[in-house]
N, CA, C and O atoms as a CHARMM CRD file, in Angstrom:
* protein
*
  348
    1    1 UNK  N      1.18900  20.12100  -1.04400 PROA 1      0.00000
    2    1 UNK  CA     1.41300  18.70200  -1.19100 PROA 1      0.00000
    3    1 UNK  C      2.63000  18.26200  -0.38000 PROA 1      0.00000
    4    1 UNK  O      2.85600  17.05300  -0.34200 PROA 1      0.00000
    5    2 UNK  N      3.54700  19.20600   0.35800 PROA 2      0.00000
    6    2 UNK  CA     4.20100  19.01900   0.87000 PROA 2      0.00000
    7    2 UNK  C      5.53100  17.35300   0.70700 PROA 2      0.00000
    8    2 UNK  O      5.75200  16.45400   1.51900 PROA 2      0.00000
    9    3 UNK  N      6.10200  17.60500  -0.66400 PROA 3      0.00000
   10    3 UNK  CA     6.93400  16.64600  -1.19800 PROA 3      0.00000
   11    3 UNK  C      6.34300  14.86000  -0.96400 PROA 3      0.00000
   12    3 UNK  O      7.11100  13.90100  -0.89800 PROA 3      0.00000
   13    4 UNK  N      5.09200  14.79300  -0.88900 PROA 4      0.00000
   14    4 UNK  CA     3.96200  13.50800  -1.31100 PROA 4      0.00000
   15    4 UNK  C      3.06300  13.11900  -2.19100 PROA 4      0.00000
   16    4 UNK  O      1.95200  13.64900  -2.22500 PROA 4      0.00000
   17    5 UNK  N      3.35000  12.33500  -2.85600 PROA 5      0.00000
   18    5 UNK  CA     2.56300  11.84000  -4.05500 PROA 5      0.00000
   19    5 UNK  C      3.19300  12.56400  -5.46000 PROA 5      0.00000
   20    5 UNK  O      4.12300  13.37000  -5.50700 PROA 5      0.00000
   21    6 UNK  N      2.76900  12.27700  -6.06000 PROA 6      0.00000
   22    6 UNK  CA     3.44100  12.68700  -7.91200 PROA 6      0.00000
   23    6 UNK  C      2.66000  13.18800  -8.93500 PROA 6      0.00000
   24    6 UNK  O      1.60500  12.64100  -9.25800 PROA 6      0.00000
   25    7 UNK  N      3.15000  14.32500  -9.55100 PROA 7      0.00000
   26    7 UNK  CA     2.52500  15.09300  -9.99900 PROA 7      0.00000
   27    7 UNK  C      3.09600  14.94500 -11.88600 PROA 7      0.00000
   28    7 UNK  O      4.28300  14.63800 -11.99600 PROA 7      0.00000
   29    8 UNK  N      2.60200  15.07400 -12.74000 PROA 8      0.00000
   30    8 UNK  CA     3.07600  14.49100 -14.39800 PROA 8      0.00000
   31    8 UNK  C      2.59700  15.67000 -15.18100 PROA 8      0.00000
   32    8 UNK  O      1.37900  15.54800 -15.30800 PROA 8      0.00000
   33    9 UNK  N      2.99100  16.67200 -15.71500 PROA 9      0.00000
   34    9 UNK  CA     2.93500  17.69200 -16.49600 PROA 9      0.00000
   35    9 UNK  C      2.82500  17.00200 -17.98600 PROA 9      0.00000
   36    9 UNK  O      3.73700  16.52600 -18.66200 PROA 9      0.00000
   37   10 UNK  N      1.05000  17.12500 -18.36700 PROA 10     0.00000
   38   10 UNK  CA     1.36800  16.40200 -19.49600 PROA 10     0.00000
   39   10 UNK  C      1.33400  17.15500 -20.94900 PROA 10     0.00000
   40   10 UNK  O      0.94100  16.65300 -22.00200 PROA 10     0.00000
   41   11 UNK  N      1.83000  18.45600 -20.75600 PROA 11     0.00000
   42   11 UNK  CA     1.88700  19.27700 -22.07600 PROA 11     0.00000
   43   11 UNK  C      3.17100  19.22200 -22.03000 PROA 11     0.00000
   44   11 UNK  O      3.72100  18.71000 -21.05500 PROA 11     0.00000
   45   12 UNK  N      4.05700  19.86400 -23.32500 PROA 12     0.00000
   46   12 UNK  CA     5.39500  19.86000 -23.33900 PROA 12     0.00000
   47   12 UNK  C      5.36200  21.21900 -24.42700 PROA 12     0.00000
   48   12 UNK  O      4.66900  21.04500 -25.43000 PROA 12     0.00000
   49   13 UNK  N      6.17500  22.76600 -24.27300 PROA 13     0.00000
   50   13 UNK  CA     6.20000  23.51900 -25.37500 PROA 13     0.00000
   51   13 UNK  C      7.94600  22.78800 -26.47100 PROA 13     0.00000
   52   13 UNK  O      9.16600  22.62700 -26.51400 PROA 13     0.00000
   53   14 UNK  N      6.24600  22.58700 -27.28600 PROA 14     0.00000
   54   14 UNK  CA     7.20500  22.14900 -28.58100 PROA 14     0.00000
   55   14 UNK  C      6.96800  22.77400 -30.21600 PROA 14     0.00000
   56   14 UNK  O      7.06000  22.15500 -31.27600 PROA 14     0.00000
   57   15 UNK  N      6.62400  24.26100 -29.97400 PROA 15     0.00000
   58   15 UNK  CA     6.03100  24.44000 -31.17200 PROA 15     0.00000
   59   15 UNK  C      7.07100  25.78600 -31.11700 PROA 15     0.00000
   60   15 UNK  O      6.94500  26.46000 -30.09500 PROA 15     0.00000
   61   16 UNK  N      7.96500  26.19800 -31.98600 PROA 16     0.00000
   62   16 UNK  CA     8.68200  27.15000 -32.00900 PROA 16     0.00000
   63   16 UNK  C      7.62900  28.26100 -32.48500 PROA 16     0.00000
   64   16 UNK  O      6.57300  28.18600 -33.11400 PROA 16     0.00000
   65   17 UNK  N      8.54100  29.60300 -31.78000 PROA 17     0.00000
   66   17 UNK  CA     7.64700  30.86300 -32.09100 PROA 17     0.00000
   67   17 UNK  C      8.50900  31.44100 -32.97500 PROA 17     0.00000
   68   17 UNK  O      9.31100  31.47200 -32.04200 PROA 17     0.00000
   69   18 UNK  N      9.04700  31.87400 -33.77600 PROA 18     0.00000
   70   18 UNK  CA     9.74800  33.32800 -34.44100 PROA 18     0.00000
   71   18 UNK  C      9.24400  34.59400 -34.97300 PROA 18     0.00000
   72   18 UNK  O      8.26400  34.89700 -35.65300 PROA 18     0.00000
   73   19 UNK  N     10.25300  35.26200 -34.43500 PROA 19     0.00000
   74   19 UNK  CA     9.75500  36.92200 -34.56300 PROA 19     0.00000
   75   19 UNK  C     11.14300  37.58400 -35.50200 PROA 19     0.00000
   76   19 UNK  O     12.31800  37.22800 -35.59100 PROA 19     0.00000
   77   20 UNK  N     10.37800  38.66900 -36.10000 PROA 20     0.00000
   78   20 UNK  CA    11.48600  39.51300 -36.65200 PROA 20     0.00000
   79   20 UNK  C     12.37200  40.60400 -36.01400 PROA 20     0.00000
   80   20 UNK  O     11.60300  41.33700 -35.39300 PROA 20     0.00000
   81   21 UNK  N     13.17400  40.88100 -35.93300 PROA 21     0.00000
   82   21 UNK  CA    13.90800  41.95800 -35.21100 PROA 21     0.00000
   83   21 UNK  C     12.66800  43.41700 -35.72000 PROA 21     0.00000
   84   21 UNK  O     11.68900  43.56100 -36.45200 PROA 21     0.00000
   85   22 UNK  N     13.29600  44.03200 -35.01800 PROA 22     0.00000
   86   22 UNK  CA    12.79200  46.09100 -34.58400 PROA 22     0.00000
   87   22 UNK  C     13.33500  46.33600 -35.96200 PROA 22     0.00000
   88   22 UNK  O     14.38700  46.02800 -36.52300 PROA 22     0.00000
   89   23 UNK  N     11.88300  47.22700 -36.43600 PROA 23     0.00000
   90   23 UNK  CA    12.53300  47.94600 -37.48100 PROA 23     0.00000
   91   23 UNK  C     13.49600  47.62500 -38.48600 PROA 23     0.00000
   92   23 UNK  O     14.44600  48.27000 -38.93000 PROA 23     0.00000
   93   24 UNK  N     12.87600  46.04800 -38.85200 PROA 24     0.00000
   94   24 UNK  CA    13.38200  45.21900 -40.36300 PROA 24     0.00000
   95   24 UNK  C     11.92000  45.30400 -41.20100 PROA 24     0.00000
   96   24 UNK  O     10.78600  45.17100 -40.74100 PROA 24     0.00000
   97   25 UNK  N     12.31300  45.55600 -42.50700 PROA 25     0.00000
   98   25 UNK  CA    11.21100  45.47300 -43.22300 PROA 25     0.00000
   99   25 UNK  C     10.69400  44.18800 -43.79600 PROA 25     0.00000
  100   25 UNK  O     11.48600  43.31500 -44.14900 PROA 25     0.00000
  101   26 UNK  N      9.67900  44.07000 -43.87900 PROA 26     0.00000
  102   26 UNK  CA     8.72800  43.31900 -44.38300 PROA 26     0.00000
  103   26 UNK  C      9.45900  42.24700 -45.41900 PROA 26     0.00000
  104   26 UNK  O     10.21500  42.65100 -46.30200 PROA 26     0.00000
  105   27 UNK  N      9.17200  40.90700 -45.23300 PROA 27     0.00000
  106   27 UNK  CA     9.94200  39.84300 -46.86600 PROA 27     0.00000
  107   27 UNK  C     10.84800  39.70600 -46.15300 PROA 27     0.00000
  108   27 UNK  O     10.85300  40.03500 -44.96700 PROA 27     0.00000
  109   28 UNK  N     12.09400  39.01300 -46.98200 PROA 28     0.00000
  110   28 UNK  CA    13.15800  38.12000 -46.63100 PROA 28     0.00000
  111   28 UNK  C     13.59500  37.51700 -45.77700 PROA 28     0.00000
  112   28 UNK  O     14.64400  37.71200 -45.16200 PROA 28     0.00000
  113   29 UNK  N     12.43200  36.30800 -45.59100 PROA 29     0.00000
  114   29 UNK  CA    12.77600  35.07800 -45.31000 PROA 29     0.00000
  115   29 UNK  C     11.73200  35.27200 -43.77200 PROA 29     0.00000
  116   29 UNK  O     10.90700  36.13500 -43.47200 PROA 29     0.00000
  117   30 UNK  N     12.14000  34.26400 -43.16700 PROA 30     0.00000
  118   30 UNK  CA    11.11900  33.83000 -41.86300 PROA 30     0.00000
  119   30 UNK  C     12.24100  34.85200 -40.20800 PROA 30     0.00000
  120   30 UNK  O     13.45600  34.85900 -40.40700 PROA 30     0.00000
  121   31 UNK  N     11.95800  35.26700 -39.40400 PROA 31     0.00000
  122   31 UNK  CA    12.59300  35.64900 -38.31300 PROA 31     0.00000
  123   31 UNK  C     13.11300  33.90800 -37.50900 PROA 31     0.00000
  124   31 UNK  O     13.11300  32.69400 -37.71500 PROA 31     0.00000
  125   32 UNK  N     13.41900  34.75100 -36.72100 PROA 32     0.00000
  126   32 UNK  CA    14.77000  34.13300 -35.87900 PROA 32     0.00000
  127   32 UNK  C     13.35500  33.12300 -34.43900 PROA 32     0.00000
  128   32 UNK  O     12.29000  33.59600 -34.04300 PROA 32     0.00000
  129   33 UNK  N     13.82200  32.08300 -34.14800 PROA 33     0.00000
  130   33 UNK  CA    13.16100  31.50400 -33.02700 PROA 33     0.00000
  131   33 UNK  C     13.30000  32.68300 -31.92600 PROA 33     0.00000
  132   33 UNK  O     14.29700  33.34000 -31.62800 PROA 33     0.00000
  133   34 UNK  N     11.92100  32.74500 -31.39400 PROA 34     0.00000
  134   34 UNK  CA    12.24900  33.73100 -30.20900 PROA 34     0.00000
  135   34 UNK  C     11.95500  32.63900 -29.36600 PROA 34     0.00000
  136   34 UNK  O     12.89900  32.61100 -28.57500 PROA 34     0.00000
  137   35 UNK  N     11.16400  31.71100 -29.08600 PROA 35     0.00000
  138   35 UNK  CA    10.66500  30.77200 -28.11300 PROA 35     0.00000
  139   35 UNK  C      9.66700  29.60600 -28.56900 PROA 35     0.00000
  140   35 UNK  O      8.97900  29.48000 -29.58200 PROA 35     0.00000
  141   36 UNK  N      9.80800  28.98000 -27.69000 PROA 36     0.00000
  142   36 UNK  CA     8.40500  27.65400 -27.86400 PROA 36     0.00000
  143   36 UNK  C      7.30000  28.02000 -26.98800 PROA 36     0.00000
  144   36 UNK  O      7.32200  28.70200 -25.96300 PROA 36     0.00000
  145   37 UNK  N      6.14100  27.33200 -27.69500 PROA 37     0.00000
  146   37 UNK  CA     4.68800  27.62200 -27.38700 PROA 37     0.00000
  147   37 UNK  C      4.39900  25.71700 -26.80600 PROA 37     0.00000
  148   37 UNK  O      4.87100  24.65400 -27.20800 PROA 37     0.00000
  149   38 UNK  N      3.65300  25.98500 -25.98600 PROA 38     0.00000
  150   38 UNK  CA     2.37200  24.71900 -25.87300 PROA 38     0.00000
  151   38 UNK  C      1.10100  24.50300 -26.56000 PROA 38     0.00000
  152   38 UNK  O      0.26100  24.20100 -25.71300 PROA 38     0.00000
  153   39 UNK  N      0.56300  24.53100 -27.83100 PROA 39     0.00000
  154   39 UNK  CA    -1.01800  24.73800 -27.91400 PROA 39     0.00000
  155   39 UNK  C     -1.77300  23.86200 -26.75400 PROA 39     0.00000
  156   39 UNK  O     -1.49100  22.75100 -26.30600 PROA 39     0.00000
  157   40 UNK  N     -2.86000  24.78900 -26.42300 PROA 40     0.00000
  158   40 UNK  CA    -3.77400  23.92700 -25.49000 PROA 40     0.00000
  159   40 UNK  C     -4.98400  23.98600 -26.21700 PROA 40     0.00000
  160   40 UNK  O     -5.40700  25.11300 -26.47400 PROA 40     0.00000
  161   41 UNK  N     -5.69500  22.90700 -26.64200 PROA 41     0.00000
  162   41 UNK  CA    -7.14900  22.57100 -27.24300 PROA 41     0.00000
  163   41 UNK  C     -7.78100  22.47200 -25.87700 PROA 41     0.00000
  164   41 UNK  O     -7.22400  22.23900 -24.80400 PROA 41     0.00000
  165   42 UNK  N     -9.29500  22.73700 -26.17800 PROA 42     0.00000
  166   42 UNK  CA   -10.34400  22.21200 -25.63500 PROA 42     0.00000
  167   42 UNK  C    -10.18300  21.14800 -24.88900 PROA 42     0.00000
  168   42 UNK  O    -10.31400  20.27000 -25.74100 PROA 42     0.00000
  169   43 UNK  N     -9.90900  20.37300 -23.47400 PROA 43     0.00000
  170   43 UNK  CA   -10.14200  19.16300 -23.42500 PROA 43     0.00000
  171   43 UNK  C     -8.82700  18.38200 -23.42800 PROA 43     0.00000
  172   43 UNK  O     -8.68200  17.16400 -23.52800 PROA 43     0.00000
  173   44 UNK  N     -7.84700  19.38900 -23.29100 PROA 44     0.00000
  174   44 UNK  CA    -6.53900  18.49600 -23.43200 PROA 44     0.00000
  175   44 UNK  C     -6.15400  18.53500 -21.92200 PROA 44     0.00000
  176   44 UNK  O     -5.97800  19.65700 -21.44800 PROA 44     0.00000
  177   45 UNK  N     -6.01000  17.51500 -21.14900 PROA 45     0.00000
  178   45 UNK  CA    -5.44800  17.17200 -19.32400 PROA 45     0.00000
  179   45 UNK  C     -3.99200  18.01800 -19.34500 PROA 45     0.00000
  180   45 UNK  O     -3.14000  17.91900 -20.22900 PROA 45     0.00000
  181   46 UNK  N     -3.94600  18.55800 -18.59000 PROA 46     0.00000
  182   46 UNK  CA    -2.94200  19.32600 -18.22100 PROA 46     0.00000
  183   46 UNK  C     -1.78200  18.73100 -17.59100 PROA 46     0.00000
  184   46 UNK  O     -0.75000  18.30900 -18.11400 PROA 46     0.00000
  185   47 UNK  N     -2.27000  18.78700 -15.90000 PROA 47     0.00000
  186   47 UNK  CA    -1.52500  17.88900 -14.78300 PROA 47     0.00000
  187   47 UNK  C     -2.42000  16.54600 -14.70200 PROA 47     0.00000
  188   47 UNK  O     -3.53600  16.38100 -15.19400 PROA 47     0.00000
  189   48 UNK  N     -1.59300  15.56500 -13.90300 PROA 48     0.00000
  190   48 UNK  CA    -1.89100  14.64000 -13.09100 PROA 48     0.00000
  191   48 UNK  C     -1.04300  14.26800 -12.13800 PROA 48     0.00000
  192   48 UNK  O      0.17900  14.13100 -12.19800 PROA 48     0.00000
  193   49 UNK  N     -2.06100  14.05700 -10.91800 PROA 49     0.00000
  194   49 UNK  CA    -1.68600  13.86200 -10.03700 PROA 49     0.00000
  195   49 UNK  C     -1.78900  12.71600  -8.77600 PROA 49     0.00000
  196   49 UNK  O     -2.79900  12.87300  -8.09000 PROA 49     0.00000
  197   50 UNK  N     -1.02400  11.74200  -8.41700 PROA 50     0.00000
  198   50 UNK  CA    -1.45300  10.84000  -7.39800 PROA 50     0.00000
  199   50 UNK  C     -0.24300  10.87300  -6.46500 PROA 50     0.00000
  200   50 UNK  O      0.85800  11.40000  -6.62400 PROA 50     0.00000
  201   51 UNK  N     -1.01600   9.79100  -4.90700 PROA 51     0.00000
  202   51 UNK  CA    -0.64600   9.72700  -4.43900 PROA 51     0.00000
  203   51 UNK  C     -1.05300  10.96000  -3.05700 PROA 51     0.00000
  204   51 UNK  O     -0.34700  11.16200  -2.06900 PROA 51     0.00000
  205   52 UNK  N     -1.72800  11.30500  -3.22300 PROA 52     0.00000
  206   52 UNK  CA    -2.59000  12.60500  -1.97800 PROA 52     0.00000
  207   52 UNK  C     -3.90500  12.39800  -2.04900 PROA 52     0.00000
  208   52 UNK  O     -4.37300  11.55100  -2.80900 PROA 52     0.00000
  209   53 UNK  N     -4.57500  13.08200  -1.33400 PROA 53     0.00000
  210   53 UNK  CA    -5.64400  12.72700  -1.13900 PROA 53     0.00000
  211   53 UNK  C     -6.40700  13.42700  -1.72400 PROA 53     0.00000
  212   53 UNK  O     -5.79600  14.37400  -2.21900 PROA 53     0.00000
  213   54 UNK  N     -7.82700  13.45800  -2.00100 PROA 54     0.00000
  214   54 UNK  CA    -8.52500  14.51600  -3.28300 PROA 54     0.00000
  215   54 UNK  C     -8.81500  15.48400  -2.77500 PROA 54     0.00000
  216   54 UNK  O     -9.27400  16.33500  -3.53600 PROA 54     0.00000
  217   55 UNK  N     -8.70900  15.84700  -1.31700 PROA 55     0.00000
  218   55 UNK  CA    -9.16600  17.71300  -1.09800 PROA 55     0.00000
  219   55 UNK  C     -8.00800  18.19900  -1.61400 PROA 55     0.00000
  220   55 UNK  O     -8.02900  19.11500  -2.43700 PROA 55     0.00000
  221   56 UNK  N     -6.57300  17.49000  -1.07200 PROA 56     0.00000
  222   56 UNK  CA    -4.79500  18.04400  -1.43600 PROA 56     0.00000
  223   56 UNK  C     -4.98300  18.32500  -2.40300 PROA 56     0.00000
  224   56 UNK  O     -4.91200  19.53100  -2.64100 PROA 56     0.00000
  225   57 UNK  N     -5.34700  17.33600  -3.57700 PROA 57     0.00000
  226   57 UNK  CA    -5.25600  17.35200  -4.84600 PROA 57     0.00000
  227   57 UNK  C     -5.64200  18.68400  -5.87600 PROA 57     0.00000
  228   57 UNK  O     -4.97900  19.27600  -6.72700 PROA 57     0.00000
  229   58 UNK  N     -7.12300  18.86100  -5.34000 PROA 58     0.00000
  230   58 UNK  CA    -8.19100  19.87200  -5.61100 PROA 58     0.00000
  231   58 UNK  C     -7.23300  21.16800  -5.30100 PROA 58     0.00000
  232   58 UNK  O     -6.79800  21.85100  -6.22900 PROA 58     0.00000
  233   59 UNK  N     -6.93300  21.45900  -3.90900 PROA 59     0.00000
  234   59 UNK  CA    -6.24100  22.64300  -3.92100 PROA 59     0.00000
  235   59 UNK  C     -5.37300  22.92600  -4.63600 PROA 59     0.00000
  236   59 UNK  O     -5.58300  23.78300  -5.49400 PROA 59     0.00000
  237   60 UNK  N     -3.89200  22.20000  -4.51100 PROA 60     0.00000
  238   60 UNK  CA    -3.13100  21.97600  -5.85100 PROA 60     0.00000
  239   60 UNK  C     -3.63100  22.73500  -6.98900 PROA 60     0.00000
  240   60 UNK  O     -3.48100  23.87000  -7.44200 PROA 60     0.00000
  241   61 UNK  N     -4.26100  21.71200  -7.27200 PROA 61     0.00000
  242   61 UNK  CA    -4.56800  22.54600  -8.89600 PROA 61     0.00000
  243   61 UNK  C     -5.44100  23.36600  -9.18900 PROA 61     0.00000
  244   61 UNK  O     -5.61400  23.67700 -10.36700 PROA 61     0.00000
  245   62 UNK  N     -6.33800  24.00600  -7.98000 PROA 62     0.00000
  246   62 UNK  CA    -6.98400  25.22400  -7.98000 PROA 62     0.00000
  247   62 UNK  C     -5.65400  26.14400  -7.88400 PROA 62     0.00000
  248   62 UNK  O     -5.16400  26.30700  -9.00200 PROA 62     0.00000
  249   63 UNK  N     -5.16000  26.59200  -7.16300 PROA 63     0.00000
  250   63 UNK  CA    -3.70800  27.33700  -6.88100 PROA 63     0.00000
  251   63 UNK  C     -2.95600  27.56100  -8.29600 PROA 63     0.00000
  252   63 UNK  O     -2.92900  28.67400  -8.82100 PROA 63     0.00000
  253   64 UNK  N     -2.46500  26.64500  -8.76300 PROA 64     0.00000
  254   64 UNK  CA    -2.11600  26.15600 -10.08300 PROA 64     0.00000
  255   64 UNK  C     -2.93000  27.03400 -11.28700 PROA 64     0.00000
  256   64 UNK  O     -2.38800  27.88400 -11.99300 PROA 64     0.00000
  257   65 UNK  N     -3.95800  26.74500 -11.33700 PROA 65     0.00000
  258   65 UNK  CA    -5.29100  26.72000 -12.30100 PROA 65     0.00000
  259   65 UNK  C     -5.04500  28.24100 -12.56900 PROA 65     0.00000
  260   65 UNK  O     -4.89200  28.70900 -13.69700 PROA 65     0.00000
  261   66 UNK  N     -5.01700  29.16500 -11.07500 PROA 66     0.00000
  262   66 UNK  CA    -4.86500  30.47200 -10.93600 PROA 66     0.00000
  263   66 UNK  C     -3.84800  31.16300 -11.69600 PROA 66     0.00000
  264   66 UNK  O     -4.13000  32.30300 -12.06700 PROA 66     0.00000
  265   67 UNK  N     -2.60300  30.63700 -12.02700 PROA 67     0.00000
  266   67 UNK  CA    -1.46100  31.30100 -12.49100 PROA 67     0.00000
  267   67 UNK  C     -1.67500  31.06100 -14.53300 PROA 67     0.00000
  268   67 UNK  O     -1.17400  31.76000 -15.41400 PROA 67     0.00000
  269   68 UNK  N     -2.59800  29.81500 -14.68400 PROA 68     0.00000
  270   68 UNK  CA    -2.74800  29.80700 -15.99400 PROA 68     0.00000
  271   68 UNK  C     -3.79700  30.41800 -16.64700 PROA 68     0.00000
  272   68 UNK  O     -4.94900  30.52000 -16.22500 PROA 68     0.00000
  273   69 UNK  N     -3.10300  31.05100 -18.29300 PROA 69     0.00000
  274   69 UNK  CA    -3.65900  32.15600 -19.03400 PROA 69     0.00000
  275   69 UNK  C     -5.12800  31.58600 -19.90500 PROA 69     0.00000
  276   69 UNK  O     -5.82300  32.25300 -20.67100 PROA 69     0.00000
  277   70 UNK  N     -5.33500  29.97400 -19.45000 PROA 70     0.00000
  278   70 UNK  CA    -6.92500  29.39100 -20.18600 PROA 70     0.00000
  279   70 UNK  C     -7.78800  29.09200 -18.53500 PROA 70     0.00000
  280   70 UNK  O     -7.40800  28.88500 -17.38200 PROA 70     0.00000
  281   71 UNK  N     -8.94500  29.20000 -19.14900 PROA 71     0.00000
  282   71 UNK  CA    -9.91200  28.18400 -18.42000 PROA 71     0.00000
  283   71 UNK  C     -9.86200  26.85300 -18.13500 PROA 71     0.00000
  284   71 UNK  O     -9.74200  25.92400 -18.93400 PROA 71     0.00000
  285   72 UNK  N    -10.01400  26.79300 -16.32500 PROA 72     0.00000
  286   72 UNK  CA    -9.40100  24.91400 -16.48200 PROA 72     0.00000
  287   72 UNK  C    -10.61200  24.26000 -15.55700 PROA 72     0.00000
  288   72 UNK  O    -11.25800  24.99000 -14.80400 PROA 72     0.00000
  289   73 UNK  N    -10.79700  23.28600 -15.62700 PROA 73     0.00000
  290   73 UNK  CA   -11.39600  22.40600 -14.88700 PROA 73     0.00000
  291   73 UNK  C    -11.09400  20.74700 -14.11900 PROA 73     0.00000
  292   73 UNK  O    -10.73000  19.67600 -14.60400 PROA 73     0.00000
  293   74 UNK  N    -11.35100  21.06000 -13.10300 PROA 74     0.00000
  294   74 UNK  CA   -10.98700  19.26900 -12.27200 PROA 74     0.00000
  295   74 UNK  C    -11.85700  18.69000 -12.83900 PROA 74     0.00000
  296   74 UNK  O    -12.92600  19.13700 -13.25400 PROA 74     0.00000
  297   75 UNK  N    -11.18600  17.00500 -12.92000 PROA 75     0.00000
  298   75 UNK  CA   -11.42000  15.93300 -13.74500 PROA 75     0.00000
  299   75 UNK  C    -11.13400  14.95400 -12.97100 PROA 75     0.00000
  300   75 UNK  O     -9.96300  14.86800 -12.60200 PROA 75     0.00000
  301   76 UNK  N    -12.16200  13.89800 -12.48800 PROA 76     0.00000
  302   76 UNK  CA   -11.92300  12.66300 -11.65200 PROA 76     0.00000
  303   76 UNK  C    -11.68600  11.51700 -12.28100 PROA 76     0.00000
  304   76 UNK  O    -12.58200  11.40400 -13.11700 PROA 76     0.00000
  305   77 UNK  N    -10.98000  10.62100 -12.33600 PROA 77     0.00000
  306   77 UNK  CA   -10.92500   9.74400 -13.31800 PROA 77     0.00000
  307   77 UNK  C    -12.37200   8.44700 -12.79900 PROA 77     0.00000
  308   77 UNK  O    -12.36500   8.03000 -11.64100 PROA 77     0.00000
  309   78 UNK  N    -13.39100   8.00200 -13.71700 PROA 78     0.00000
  310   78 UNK  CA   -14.54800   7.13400 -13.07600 PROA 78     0.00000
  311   78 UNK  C    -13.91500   6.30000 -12.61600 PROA 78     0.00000
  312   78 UNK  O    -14.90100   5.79400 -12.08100 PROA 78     0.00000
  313   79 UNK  N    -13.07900   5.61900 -12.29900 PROA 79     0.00000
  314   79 UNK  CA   -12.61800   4.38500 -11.58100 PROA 79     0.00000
  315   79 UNK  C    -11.88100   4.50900 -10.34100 PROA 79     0.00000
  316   79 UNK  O    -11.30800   3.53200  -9.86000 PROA 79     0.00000
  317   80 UNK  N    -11.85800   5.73700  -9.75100 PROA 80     0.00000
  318   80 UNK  CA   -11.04600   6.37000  -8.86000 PROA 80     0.00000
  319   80 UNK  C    -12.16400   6.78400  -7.66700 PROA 80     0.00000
  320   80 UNK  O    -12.72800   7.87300  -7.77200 PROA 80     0.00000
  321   81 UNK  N    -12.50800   5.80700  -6.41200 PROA 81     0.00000
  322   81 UNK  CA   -12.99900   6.14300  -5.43800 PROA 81     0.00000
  323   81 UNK  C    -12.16600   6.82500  -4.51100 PROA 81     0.00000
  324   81 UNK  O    -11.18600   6.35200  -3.93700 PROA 81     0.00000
  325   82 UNK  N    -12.79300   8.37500  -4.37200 PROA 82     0.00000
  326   82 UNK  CA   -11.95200   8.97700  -3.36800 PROA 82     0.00000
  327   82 UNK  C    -12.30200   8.97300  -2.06700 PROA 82     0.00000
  328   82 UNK  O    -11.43700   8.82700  -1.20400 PROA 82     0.00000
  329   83 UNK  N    -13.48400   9.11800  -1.78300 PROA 83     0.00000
  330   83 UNK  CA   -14.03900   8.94700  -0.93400 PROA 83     0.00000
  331   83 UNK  C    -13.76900   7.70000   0.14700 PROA 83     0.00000
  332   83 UNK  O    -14.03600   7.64700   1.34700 PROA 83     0.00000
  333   84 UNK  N    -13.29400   6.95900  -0.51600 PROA 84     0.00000
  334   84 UNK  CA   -12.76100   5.78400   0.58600 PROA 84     0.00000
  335   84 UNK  C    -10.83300   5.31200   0.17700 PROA 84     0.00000
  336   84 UNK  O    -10.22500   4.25000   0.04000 PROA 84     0.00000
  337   85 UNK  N    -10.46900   6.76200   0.11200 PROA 85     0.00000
  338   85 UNK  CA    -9.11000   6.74400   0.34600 PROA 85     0.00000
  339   85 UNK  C     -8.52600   6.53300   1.40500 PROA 85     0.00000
  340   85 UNK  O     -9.18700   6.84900   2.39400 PROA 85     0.00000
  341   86 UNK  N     -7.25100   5.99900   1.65100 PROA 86     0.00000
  342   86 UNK  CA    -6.76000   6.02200   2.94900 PROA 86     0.00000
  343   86 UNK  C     -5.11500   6.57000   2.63700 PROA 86     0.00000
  344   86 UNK  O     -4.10500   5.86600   2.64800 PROA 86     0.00000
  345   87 UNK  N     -5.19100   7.75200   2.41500 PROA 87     0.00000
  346   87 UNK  CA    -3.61700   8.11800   2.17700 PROA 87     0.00000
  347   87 UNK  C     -3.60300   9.39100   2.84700 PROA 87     0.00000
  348   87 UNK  O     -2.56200  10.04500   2.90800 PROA 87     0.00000
C-alpha cells in the first residue's frame, strides 16, 4: 500500500487472560493477568480499508489474512463500485 489510503483495525484485545504460576496448587483464588485476548466470532470484519484501489486492497489483506490464526474472507461493501475507480 505503500503509505496510501487508510487502513482501521476493528477488533481491540480487551478480554484479560490469567494464568497460575509453575507448580502452585490447585484453589486459592484466580491467577495473575498474563495478557489480553480478542474473541473473534463468525462474521466479525476485521480490517478496513480505503483509499487504494481493490486489487491493492485484496493483496493487503490476503498477505495479512496469512499471518492470522482463523479463517478469513474478503468482503465488498454493495455500494462500493470498484470497477470504475479512479485512485
Amino acid at each position: 500500500m505503500q503509505r496510501q489510503g487508510q487502513v482501521w483495525v476493528r477488533i481491540f484485545p480487551d478480554k484479560p487472560i490469567t494464568k497460575k504460576p509453575a507448580e502452585v496448587r490447585m484453589g486459592k483464588g484466580k491467577g495473575n493477568p498474563e495478557g489480553f485476548v480478542a474473541p473473534v466470532t463468525p462474521g466479525r470484519i476485521l480490517f478496513e480499508i480505503e483509499g487504494v484501489s481493490f486489487d491493492v486492497a485484496k493483496e493487503a489483506l490476503r498477505l495479512a489474512a496469512q499471518k492470522l490464526p482463523v479463517t478469513t474472507k474478503f468482503v465488498v461493501r454493495r455500494d462500493y463500485d470498484y470497477q470504475n475507480q479512479n485512485v
